[in-house]
N, C-alpha and C positions, 0 to 999 in steps of 0.2 A: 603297452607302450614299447616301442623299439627304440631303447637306450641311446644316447650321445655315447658310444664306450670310447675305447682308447681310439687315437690316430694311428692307424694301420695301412698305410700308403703299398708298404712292399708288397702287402696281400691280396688276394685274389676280393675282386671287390662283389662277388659272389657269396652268400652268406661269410661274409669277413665277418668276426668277430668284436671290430669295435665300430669307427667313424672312416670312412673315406676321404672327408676333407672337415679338417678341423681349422678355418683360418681366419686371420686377426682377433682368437681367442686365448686365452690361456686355461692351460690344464685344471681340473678341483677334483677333490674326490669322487663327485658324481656329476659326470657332465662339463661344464666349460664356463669359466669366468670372461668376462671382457676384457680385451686389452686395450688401453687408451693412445692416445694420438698424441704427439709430441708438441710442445708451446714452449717457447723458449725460455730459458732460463739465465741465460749470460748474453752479452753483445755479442756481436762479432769479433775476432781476433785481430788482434791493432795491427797484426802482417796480412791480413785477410787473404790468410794460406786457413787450408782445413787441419781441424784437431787431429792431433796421432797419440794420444795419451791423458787421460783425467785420472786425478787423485785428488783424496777429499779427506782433511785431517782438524784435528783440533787441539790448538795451542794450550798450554799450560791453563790460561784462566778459563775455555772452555771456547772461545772465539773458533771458528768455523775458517777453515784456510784451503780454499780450491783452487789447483793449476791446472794449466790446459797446454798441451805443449805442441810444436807446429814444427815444419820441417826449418825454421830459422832462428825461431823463438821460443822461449817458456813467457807463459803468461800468468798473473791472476789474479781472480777474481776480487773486485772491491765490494765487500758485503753491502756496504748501504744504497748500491744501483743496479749490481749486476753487469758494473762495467767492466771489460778486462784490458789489465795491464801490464806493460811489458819488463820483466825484471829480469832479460835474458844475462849473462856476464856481460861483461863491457865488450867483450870481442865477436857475441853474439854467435851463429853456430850457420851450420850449410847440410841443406841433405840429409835430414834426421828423420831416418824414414818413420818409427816408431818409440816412447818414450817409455819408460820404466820406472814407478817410483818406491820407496819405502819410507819410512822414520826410523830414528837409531836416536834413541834422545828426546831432546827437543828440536832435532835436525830433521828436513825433509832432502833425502839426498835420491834425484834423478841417474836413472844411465840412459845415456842415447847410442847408443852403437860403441864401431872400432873404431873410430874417428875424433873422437869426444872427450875428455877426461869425465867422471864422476862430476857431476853438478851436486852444491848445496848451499841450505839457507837454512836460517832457522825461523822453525815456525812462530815464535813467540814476537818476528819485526813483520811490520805490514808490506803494503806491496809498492812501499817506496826503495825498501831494500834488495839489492838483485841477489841472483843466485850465482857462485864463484865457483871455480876450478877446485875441486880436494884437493888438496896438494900431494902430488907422487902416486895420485890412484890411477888405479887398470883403466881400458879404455874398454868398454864390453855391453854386448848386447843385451844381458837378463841381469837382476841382483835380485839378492833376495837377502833378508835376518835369518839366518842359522842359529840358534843359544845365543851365545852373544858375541858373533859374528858378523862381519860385513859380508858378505859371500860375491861373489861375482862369476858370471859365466861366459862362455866365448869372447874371448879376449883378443885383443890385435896381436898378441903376441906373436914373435913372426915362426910361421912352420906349425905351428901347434895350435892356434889362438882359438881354433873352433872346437877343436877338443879339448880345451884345457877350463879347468874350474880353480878360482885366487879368492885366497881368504884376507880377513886382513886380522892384523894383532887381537888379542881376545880384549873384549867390553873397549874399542879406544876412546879416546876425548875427543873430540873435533873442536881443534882450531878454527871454527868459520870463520867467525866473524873480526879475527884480530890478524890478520897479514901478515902483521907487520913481528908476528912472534918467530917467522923463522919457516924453515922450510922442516915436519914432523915425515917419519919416516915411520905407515901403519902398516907398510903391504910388504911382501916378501921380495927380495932384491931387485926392486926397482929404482934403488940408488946406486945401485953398480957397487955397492957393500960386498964383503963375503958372507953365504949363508952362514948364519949363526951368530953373528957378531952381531953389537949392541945398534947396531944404525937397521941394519936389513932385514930387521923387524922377525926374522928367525924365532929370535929369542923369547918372542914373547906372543907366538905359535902363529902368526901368521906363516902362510906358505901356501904353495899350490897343487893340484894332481891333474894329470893330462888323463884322458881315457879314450886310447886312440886308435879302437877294433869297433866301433860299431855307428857310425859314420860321426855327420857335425852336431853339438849341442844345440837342442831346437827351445830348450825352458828348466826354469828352475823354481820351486817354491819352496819357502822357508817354511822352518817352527823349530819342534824338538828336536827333530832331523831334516834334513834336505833331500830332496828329491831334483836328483836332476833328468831331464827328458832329452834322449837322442834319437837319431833319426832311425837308429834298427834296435833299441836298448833303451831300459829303463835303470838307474841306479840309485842307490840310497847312501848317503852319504851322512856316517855315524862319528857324531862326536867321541873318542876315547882319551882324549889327555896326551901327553906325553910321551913316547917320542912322536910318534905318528900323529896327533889331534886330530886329524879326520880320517875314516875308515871308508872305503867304494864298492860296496857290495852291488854288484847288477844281478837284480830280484827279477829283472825279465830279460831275454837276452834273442827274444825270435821276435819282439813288438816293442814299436817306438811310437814317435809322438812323430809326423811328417810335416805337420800345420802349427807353426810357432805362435801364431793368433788363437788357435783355439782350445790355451789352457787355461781353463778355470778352478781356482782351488778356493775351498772352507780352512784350510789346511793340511799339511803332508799324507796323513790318513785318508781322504776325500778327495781327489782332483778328476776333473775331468778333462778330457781333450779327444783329440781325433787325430786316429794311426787312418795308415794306410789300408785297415780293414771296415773303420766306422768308428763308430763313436763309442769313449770307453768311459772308466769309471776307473781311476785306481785307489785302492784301500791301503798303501801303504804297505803292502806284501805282494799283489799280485794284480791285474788290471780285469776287469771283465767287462764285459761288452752289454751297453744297453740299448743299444738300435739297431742289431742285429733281427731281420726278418720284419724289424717293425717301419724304418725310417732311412737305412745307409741307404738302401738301392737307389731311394727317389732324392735323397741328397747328393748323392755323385752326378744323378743324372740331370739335377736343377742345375747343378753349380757352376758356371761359369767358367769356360778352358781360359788358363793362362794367367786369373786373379787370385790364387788362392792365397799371396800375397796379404790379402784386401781381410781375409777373416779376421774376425775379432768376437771374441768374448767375453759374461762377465756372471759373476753372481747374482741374482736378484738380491738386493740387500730388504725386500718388503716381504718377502715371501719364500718358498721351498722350489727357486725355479735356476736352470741355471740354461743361459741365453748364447747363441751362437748368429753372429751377422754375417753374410755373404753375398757375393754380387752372381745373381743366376743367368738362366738364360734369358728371360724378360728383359734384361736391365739397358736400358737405351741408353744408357751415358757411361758405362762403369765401371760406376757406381755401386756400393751394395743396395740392393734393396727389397730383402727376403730373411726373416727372422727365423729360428728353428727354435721352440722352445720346450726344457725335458724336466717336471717334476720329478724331483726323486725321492719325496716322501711317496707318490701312487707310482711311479715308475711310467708315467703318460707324459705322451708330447703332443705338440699343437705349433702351427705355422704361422706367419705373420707376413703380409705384403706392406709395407711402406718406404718411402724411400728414404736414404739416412745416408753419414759416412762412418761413423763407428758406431760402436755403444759402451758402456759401463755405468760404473755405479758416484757417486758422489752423496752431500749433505744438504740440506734446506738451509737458504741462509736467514739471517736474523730479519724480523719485521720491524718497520720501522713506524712512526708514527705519520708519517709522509705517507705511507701506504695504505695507510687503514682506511677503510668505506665505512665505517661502523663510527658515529658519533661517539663523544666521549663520554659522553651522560648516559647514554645506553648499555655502554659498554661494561660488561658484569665483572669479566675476568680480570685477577692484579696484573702492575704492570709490571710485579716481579715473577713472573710465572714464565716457566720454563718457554710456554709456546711460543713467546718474543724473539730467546735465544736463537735457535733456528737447530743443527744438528741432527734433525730424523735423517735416517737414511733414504736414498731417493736413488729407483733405476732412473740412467737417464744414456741417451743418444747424442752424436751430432750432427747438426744438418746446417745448411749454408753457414758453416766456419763458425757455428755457434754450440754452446752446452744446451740444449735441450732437453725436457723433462716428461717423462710419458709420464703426464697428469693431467692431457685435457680431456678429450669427450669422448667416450669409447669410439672404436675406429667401427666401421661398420662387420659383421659381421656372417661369414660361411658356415652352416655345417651341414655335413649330407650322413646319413645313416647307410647302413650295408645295404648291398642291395639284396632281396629277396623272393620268391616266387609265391606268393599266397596261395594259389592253385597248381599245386604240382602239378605237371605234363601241362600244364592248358592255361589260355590265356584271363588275363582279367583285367577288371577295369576297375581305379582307383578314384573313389568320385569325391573326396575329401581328407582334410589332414587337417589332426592338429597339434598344434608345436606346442611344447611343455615351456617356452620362457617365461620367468620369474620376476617380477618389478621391483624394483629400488625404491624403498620404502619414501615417503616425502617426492618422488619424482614422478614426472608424467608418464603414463606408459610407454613403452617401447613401441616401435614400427616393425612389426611379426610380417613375412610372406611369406610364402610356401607355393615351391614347386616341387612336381614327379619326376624322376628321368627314368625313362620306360625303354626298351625294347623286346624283340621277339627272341632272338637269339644272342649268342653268349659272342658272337663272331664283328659285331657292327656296335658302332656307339649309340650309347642310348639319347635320345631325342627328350628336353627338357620342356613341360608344360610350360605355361607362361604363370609368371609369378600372382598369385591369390593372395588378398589382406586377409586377415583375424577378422572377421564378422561379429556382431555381439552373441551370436549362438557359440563361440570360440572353437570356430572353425573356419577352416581355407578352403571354401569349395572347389573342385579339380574334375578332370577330366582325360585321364589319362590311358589309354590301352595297351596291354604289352604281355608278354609274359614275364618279364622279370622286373623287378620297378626298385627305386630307392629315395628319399627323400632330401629334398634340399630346403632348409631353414634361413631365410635370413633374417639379419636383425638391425638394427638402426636405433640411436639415442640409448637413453639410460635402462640397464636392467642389473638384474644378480645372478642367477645363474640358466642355463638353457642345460635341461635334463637329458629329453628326447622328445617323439611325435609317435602320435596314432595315426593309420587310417581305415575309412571305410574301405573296403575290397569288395567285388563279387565278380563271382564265376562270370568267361563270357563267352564259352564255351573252347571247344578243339577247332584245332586248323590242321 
């Protein structure tokens, strides 16, 4: 059998070592899982602007609370339809190009850019209640929880505001939801106080640090410590107390992050994003490169002049995958519409073609009994069983201004194997293949083709058979001549995994 191995795009597609084209699959230990097709999961957004932002959190009693936020709006989600709605502040918002969210509490507090105060709500009031101004907060493009921390990054601050990082007082309260208490003072002299004094939040460690040699701040990710990402620098940003409370070690200082959409973090230890060399991996000490040879060349060279804007990232919250969206050269509207995706438990990536505007992660909302196809008398499961609630994690995309769920029917499916020479110096002729796909047990089988792409020489493109079904002998009759050949697999409907393929060969003599 000639293995499914890794996606090896940068290599010579001459005894390459893994797959030539691995697409709209996702990576597995051996071979390649399906990836599914997107079916909506939310309306359309009540500005019927497209999403710039999804988070997915869960209120004290365990209720499921998703926003979707738009260049005018925050929105969300009403669990019992999937309709979304608009709980923007009263003064609503203009030109937000991308949205930011965390929890601190029982609060979900938004950053929209330099133009914006801090939005927040709390999660525990539904979506009849809007989301307000912090009172006295930074206006800033990233935030992130540090210990017990508001962190904020690139700030409008004037002169500094892109290199600068604002904390705010250690563990504060938030006033959300009561106005009418007064104007609270959590950040460092943004009331025109003097540092240190009991109003300008000094006192009780909020403050700021500029880092202002290694260009603008491009991301931040919280935890035990923060990591912040610059455009030629990487920095670690260490809680120590007193005087100082945060400490700015820059742990890389010749590699940055240049693509403020494409950091995805597990946490401060794990993040991934993309410098100006390719695509990295940082461990919280030091960054190392994982598409280096395997995948940067044909990513720079897909991706789309002028959008890099448009990248977006996110964790698989269902599996070991972590997802990069971009608008390539295909892209007829764009639009993104090319997925890059990197296992990092096998350290394998795999491509995806559909069209979308962002991606990320979110939660399953609750079922209702309005929804159920299943009779009640049938029905075995209590109706106090978790699977009601709703809360699995769920990747998910968006596409026409809606949240989208990649949970419909797998997308159809590419793989080609290395190419190879079965008859050294001399040509041969491939008169059969068969493909190793797997069926999804209780499902119909899959729709198997298989074609050759052959040529004589290493100098011209190879010329592809026409596509052969799976026969009940399980095999793809072919006809193919050449001296070098490699195999192209597709797949269509329900399967579990696609390994590799055999073929028949024989000599067919020199030329």
């Amino acid at each position: 059998m000639i293995p499914f191995g890794q996606w090896l795009p940068d290599q010579s597609d001459l005894n390459n070592p893994g797959a030539t084209v691995a697409q709209n699959v996702i990576p597995a230990a051996r071979g390649y899982r399906p990836l599914r097709s997107l079916v909506p999961y939310s309306s359309a957004t009540t500005s019927a602007s497209k999403i710039q932002g999804i988070a997915a959190f869960k209120d004290n009693g365990g209720a499921v609370r998703v926003f979707a936020g738009t260049a005018t709006t925050l929105e969300q989600i009403d669990p019992g339809d999937g309709s979304l709605t608009d709980v923007s502040r009263t003064a609503g918002y203009t030109a937000i190009d991308r949205w930011r969210y965390i929890t601190f509490g029982n609060d979900v507090i938004a950053a929209a850019g330099t133009a914006t105060p801090l939005q927040i709500k709390n999660l525990n009031t539904g979506s009849g209640v809007s989301f307000e101004d912090l009172t006295d907060s930074p206006q800033a493009q990233f935030i992130a929880t540090v210990k017990d921390f508001i962190v904020t990054a690139h700030t409008s601050t004037a002169n500094v505001g892109s290199f600068e990082v604002r904390w705010s007082e250690i563990n504060p309260s938030m006033p959300s939801y009561d106005p009418g208490t007064g104007a609270q003072r959590y950040w460092y002299d943004l009331d025109g106080g003097t540092p240190g004094d009991a109003t300008s939040g000094l006192a009780n460690q909020a403050d700021s640090q500029v880092i202002a040699d290694a260009g603008e701040i491009t991301g931040l990710v919280g935890g035990e410590f923060g990591v912040v990402f610059l455009e030629r620098a990487i920095a670690r940003m260490q809680y120590v107390g007193s005087p100082l409370f945060f400490t700015f070690e820059k742990v890389e200082t010749d590699r940055g992050c240049a693509y403020p959409g494409s950091i995805a973090a597990i946490g401060p230890n794990q993040v991934f994003f993309l410098s100006r060399d390719g695509f990295m991996l940082f461990n919280g000490a030091n960054s190392e490169p994982i598409g280096s040879d395997k995948i940067d060349r044909y990513f720079f060279d897909d991706m789309a002049p002028g959008y890099a804007e448009k990248i977006t990232s996110t964790i698989d919250p269902t599996g070991t995958n972590v997802i990069w969206s971009y608008v390539s050269n295909d892209s007829a509207d764009g639009e993104p519409d090319k997925l890059l995706i990197y296992n990092w438990a096998t350290g394998s990536w795999s491509s995806a073609a559909i069209a979308h505007q962002s991606i990320g992660a979110a939660r399953t909302l609750p079922t209702s009994l309005e929804s159920m196809t299943t009779t009640l008398d049938s029905f075995t499961v209590s109706f106090d069983s978790g699977l009601f609630a709703g809360g699995a994690f769920l990747l998910v995309g968006t596409k026409e201004n809606k949240i989208q769920a990649f949970t419909g029917t797998p997308l159809d499916a590419t793989i080609e194997t290395a190419e190879i020479e079965p008859a050294p110096l001399q040509r041969s002729l491939i008169r059969s293949v068969t493909p190793y796909v797997t069926n999804k047990t209780g499902q119909d089988a899959p729709t198997v083709t298989a074609q050759v792409l052959s040529r004589s020489t290493q100098t011209v493109e190879p010329t592809a058979s026409a596509a052969s079904s799976l026969n009940s002998s399980n095999f793809c009759p072919t006809r193919s001549n050449g001296r070098y050949h490699r195999v192209r697999v597709n797949i269509s409907g329900e399967w579990r995994y696609a390994l590799g393929a055999d073929i028949d060969a024989v000599q067919s003599g020199k030329r």
